[in-house]
Structures are given as structure tokens and as C-alpha cells.
Legacy VTK file of the C-alpha trace (Angstrom):
# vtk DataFile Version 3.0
C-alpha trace
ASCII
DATASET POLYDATA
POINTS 375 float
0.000 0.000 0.000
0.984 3.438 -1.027
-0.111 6.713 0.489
-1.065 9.791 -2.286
-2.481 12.958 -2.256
-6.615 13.131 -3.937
-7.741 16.466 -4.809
-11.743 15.683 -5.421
-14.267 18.618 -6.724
-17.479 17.298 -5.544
-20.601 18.142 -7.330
-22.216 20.045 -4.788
-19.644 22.486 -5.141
-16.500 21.895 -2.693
-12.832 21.102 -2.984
-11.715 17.855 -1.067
-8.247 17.293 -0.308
-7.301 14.574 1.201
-4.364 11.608 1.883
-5.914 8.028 0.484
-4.387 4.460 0.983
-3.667 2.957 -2.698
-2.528 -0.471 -3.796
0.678 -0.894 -5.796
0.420 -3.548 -8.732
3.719 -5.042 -9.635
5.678 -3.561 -12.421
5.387 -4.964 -15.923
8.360 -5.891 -17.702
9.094 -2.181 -18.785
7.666 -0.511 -15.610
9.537 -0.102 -12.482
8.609 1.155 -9.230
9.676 4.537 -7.476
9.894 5.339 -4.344
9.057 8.652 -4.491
11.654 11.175 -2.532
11.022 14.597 -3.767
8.370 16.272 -6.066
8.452 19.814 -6.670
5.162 22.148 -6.037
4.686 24.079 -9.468
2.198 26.404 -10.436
1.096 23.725 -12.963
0.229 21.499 -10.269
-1.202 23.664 -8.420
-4.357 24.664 -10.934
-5.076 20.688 -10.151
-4.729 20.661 -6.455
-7.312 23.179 -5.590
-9.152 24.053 -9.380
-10.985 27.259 -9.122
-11.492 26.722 -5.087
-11.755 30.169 -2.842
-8.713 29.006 -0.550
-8.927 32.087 1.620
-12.544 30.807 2.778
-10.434 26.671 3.187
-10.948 24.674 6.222
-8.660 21.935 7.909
-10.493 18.515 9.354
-9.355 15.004 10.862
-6.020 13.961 12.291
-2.512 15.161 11.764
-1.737 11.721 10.124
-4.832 11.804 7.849
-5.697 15.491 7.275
-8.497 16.555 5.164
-9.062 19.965 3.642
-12.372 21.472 2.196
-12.960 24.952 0.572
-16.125 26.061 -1.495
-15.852 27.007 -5.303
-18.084 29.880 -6.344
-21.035 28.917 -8.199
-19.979 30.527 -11.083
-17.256 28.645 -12.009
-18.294 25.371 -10.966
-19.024 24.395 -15.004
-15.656 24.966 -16.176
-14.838 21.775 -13.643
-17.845 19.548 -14.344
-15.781 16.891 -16.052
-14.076 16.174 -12.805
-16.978 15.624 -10.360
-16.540 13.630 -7.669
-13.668 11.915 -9.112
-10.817 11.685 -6.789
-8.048 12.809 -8.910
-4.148 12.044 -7.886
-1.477 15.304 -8.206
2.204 15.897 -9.055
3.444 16.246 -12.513
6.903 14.976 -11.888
9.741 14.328 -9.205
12.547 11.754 -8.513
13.123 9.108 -6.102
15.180 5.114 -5.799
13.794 2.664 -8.240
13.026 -0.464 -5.659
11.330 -2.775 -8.002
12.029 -3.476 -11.769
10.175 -5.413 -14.466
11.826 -8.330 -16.058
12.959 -6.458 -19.167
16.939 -5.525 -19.416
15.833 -1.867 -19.528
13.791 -1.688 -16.229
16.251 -3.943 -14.626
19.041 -1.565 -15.494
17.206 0.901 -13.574
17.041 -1.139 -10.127
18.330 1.061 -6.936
18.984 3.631 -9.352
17.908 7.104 -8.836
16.151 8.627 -11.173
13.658 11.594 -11.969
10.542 11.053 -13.612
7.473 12.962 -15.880
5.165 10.996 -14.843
2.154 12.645 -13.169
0.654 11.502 -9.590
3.498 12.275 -8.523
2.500 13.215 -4.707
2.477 9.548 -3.936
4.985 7.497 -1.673
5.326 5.458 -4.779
4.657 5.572 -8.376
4.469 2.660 -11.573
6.296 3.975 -14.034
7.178 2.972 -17.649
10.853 3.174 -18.473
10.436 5.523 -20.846
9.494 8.186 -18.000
12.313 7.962 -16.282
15.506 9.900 -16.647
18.532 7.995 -14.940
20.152 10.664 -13.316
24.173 10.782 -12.798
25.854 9.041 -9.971
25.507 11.194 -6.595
22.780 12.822 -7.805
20.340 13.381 -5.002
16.315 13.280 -5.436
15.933 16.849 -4.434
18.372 18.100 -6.839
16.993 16.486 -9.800
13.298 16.626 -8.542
12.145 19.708 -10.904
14.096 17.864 -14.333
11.328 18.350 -16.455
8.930 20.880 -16.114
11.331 24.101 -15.736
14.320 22.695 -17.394
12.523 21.473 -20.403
10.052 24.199 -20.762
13.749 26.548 -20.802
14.760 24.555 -23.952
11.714 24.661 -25.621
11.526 28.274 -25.429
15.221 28.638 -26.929
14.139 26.141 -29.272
10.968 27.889 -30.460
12.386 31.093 -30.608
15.295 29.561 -33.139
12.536 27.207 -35.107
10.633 30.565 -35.445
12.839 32.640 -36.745
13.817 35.027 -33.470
16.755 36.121 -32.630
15.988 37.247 -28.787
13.844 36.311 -26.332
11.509 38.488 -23.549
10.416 36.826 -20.542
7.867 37.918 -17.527
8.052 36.812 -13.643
11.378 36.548 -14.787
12.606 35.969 -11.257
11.119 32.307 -10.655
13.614 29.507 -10.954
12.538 28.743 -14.465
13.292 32.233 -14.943
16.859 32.329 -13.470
17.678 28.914 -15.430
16.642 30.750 -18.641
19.070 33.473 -18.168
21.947 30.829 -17.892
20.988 29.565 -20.777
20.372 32.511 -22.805
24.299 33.691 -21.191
25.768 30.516 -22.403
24.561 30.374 -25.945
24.822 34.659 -26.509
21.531 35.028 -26.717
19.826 38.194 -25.885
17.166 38.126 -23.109
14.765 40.988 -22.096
13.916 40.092 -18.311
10.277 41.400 -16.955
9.976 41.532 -13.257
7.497 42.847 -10.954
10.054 44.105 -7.702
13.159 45.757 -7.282
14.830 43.247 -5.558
14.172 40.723 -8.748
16.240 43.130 -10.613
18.909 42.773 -8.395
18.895 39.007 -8.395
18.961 38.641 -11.930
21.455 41.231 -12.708
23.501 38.792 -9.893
23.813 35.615 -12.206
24.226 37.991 -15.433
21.441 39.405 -16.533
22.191 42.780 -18.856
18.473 43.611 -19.329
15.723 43.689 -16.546
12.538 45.507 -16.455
10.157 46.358 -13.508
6.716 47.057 -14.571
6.640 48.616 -10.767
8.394 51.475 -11.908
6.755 54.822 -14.016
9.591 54.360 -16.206
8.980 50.735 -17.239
7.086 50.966 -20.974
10.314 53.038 -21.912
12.906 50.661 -20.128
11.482 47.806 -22.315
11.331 49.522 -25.465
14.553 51.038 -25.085
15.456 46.946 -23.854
13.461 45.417 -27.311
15.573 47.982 -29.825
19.016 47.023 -28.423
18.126 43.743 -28.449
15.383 43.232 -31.589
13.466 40.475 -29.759
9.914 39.978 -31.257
9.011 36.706 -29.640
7.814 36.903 -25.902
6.728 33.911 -23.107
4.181 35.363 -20.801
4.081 33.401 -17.244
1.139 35.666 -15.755
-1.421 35.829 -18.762
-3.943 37.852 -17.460
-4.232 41.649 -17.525
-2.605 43.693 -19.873
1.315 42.476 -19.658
1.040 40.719 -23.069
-0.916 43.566 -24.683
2.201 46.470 -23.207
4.982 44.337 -24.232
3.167 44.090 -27.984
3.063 47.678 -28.011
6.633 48.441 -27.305
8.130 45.656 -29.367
5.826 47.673 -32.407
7.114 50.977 -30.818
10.531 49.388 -31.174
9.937 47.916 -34.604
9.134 51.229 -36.050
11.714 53.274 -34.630
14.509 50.877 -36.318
12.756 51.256 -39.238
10.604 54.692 -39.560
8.175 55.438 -42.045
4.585 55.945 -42.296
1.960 52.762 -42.547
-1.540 52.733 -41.578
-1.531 48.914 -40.553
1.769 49.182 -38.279
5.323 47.378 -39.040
5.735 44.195 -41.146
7.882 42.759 -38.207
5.894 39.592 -36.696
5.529 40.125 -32.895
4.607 37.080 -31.182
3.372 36.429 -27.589
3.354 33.099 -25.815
1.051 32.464 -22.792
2.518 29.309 -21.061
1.172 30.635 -17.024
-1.679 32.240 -15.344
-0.127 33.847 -12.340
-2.599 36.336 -13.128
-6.044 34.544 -13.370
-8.009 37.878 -14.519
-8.797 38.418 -17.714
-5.869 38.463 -21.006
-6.623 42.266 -22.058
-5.002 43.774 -25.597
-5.532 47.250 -26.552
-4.661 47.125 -30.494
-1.921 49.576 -30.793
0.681 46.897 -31.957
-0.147 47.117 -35.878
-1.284 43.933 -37.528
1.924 41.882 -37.794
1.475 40.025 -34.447
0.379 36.717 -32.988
-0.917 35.935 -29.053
-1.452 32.141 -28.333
-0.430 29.335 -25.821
2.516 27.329 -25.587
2.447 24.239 -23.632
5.591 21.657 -23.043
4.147 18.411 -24.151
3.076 19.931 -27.624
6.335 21.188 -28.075
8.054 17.861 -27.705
5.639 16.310 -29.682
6.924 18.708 -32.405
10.126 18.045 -31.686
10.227 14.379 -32.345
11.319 11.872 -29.802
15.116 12.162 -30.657
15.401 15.575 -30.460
13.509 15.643 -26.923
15.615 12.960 -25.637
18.544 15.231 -26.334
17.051 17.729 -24.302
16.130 15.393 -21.834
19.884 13.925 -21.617
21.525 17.834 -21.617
19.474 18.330 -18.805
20.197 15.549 -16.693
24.139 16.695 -17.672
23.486 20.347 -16.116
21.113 19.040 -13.371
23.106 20.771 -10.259
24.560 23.738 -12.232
22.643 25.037 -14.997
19.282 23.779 -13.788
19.210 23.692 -10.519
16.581 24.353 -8.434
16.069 25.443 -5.128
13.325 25.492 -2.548
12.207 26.987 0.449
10.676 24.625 2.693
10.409 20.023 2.601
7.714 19.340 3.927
5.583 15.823 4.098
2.213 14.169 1.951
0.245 15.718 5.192
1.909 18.812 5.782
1.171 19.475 2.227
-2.029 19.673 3.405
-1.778 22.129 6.488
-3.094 25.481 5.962
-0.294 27.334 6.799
2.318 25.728 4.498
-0.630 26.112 1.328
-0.914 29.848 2.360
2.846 29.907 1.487
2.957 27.789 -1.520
-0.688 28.903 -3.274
0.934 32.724 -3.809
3.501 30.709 -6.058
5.948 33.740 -5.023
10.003 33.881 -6.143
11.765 32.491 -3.367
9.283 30.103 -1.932
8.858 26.919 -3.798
7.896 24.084 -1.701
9.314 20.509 -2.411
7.003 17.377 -1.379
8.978 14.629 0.004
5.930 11.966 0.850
8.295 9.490 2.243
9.326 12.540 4.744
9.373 10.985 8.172
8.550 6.814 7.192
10.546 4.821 8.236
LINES 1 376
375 0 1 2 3 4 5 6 7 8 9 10 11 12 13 14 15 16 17 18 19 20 21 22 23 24 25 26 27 28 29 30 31 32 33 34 35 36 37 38 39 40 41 42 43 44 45 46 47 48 49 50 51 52 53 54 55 56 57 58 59 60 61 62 63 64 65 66 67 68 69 70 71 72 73 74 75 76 77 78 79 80 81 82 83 84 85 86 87 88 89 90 91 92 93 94 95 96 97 98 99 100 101 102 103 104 105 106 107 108 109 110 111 112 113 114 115 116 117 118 119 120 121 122 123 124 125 126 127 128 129 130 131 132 133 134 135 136 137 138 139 140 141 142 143 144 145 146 147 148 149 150 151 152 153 154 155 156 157 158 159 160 161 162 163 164 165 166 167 168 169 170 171 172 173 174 175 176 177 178 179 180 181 182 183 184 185 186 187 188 189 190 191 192 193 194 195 196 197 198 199 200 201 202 203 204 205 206 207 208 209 210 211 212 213 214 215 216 217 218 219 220 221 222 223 224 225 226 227 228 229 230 231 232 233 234 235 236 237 238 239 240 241 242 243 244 245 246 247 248 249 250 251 252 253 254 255 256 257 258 259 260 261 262 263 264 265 266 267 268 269 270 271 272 273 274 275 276 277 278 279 280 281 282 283 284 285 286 287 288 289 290 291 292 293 294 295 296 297 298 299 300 301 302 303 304 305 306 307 308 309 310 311 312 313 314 315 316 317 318 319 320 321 322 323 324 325 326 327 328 329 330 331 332 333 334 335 336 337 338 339 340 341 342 343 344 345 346 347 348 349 350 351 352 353 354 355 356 357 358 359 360 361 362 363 364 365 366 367 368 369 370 371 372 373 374
């Protein structure tokens, strides 16, 4: 028997959150089984955990070994979660841990009392059946925390570089620029001279990233920030753009100064704007209002989602599995993560430690460790 973690919308209206007792089949021959060490909290995970839940109004029930959490959902947007109605659903998108049993195919046996991180979903579990293919055999020494977060940030870091070049960009912009994801872009962007236009919200975010190397940060806190960035997007001519918050107007301003910057470099009157394509990736919703645009960009542009899995899928499975390998390479330097607070399956579910990791602020992501105190 496993413990995991159940996040349950019930039709009536409530979120359920809760620690259930599940039974572990025995692996295949290409599936192994992981005990599960460390699993990062992302902001992915977290639309999941609670859905569209009011966790200000969330209450805490049973026992400190089996503790339950309910909070109501308003009314209103109790359709857009209809499909998952009373149907306990398991959380986690990835994390890393000891491989304790192995199928009877060379692959999974290879992978016995290895450590290895995984993509692999339910992830909040004490262990987890996994197909070989999931898993990423991490280098020798390699702990679980350090190469918990090996997919989600790391990869979705590539696959922005990687878009950007497939598209025909030459520079990047990035908002919440701050977050770990954020920081490991800016290494990467350093190490292959490309030019990075950094959107923060605080002045203290523009004094971390300018710390690892950063040459170009903007604070939309500051009067002076729609000039910083266009000043930011002529030096460095980026026109493509991967927007973390989503809601408000952020994608709409940084539109409008990458045309403001687009016409400058190349003045002269045209009632439809520049012919430079400005593009604008939403891949977050930090900001859960709604995505406004106020049409003063011209008509060369483009606003959509972007979406890892997609973006391996257009990859192709080699070229993802040399992503997959680089990172596993750069685990503890380029891509490593850090975290403010381990905490267990069940203090996951304390209300103090979720009014922490729900504000999905810099500087305090939580990592789940669900075999945390089991002997």
C-alpha cells in the first residue's frame, strides 16, 4: 500500500483534499517502481490541487496523520470543472526518487536502486508505476531533491530557446522573470549569446537577476517601465515573448513596445503598423483575470499558448531525448533548483504551508517529500 495525495471537486460544489491508501500492482516488464523522494510544487500542479477553489474561505479537518481539507468554489465557475466531479483525482506532474522494483525487461532492470527523476504525473504519492520511458537515470551522486524539478522548468527553458530559433527570433523576452525557471533561462540565454529581455514585478528581482548575469531587466513597478522595455526590445530586436502571468494587460504592453521598437529601427509611415511579426506566448496564469489587448501593436502580431508536451511532440522523440539527456548533464549547475521549505504528503495539506505555496511567489517553492518521516 501506497499513500497519495486526492484532490476531489465534488458536485455540490467543494474542494476535497485529502491523503488516500492505494494499492501498488507489480511492475510490468518495462515498468519499475519509485519510491518517491522529492516532487516539486509548481504552479502547474497547483491549478489541479485546488481548481478554481476560494482558498482564503479553506478549512482543515481530521487527524494530523490523515488530514483533510475542504474549501467552497463559487457557483460561477463550478461548469468549467464539471468533467471532474466527484472523481478523486491524484497530483504531481513529476519528481525523482530510488527505483526499488524493476520489471523483467533488461531496460527496467538496469534501472534497479537507481535514482532517477521522472514525468510521470501523480506524482505526490509514496510510490509511483512507471514505464521506463518516463524515467531519466540521473548521474551518480545525484540526489532526489536536486533532480526533482528535471522536467517541467528545465525542459520548458529549452523549448523556449528552441521555439524562438525554429521561429525565426533572434531574442527572447520573458515575464516573472525571477522564478527559478526564470533564473535557469538566463543561464541559458548567457551561455549560448543570446539576448534576453527580463520582466519583473520588484526591485529586488532586478537585483537578483542582474547577480547571475542578466544585462536587461525591467520592472513594470516602476513609471519608467514601458520606456525601459522599449529602449530593452531595440538594443536587443526580440519579437518573440513567453508570458508566465497571462492575465491583464502584460502581453498587450509588451506588444506595443516591441511595435514601438519595430518602427523606430525602421521609420516610415503605414496605416496597418510594421511588417515585423511580434509574437506572444502564454505558457502561465499567475494572473487569473482576464488576457486584455488594446490594439496599438499594428497587424503583424500573434498571441497564443505554448504548452511543453506539444512542443516535444513537435520536436520528435530524438530531439527531446537530447534535451532530456543535456538536462540531466546540467542538473546541479545550470538547472538547478532550489526550494524553500520540505515538507511531508500531510503537511502538504496544512493550511499554513498552502498559504505559502498557493501565492507561487520567487523564493518560496515548496518541495514534497511523501516518504518525509517513514521509516
Amino acid at each position: 500500500m501506497a499513500r497519495q495525495l486526492h484532490s476531489t471537486i465534488t458536485s455540490d460544489g467543494r474542494l476535497e483534499l485529502s491523503l488516500a491508501d492505494i494499492e501498488m500492482p507489480a511492475p510490468g516488464p518495462d515498468e519499475v517502481v519509485m519510491r518517491v523522494e522529492a516532487a516539486p510544487i509548481n504552479p502547474s500542479d497547483l491549478g489541479l490541487l485546488f481548481g478554481p477553489a476560494d482558498m482564503s474561505k479553506a478549512e482543515a479537518s481530521g487527524t494530523p496523520d490523515n488530514p483533510r481539507i475542504s474549501a467552497p468554489i463559487p457557483p460561477q465557475l463550478l461548469p468549467m470543472v464539471a468533467d471532474r466531479f466527484d472523481q478523486p483525482m491524484p497530483v504531481g506532474n513529476e519528481g525523482a526518487g530510488v527505483v526499488v522494483e524493476a520489471g523483467s525487461s533488461a531496460a527496467a532492470q538496469a534501472l534497479l536502486g537507481k535514482t532517477v527523476a521522472a514525468l510521470g504525473r501523480d506524482m505526490y504519492a509514496q510510490f509511483r508505476l512507471l514505464n521506463v520511458a518516463q524515467c531519466l537515470l540521473l548521474h551518480d551522486g545525484t540526489t532526489p531533491t536536486e533532480g526533482a524539478s528535471c522536467f517541467v522548468n528545465p525542459l520548458t527553458v529549452l523549448g523556449m530557446v528552441e521555439t524562438m530559433r525554429l521561429e525565426g527570433h533572434t531574442a527572447l523576452v520573458h515575464t516573472a522573470a525571477a522564478s527559478n525557471l526564470g533564473q535557469m533561462l538566463q543561464k541559458i540565454c548567457l551561455d549560448e549569446d543570446i539576448d534576453l529581455v527580463n520582466i519583473v514585478r520588484r526591485p529586488e528581482h532586478v537585483e537578483l537577476l542582474k547577480s547571475i548575469g542578466a544585462r536587461y531587466v525591467c520592472d513594470t513597478s516602476t513609471a519608467t517601465f514601458a520606456d525601459d522595455l522599449t529602449e530593452a526590445l531595440s538594443e536587443t530586436g526580440a519579437t518573440i515573448a513567453f508570458d508566465a502571468t497571462g492575465g491583464g494587460l502584460l502581453a498587450s504592453q509588451v506588444l506595443g513596445c516591441m511595435e514601438v521598437a519595430a518602427m523606430a529601427n525602421n521609420p516610415g509611415f503605414s496605416r496597418y503598423g510594421s511588417t515585423v511579426h511580434k509574437q506572444v506566448y502564454i505558457y502561465g496564469g499567475l494572473d487569473t483575470s482576464p488576457t486584455e489587448l488594446r490594439r496599438n501593436f499594428g497587424m503583424a502580431w500573434g498571441i497564443g499558448g505554448w504548452l511543453l508536451p506539444p512542443f516535444l511532440e513537435r520536436i520528435g522523440p530524438e530531439a527531446a531525448e537530447r534535451l532530456r539527456q543535456r538536462v540531466a548533464d546540467e542538473v546541479t549547475t545550470t538547472f538547478a533548483s532550489s526550494y524553500a521549505k520540505e515538507i511531508s504528503l500531510a503537511e502538504a495539506l496544512d493550511l499554513d504551508n498552502i498559504a505559502v505555496y498557493n501565492k507561487r511567489a520567487t523564493g518560496e517553492k515548496y518541495l514534497i517529500n511523501p516518504n518525509k518521516d517513514v521509516n
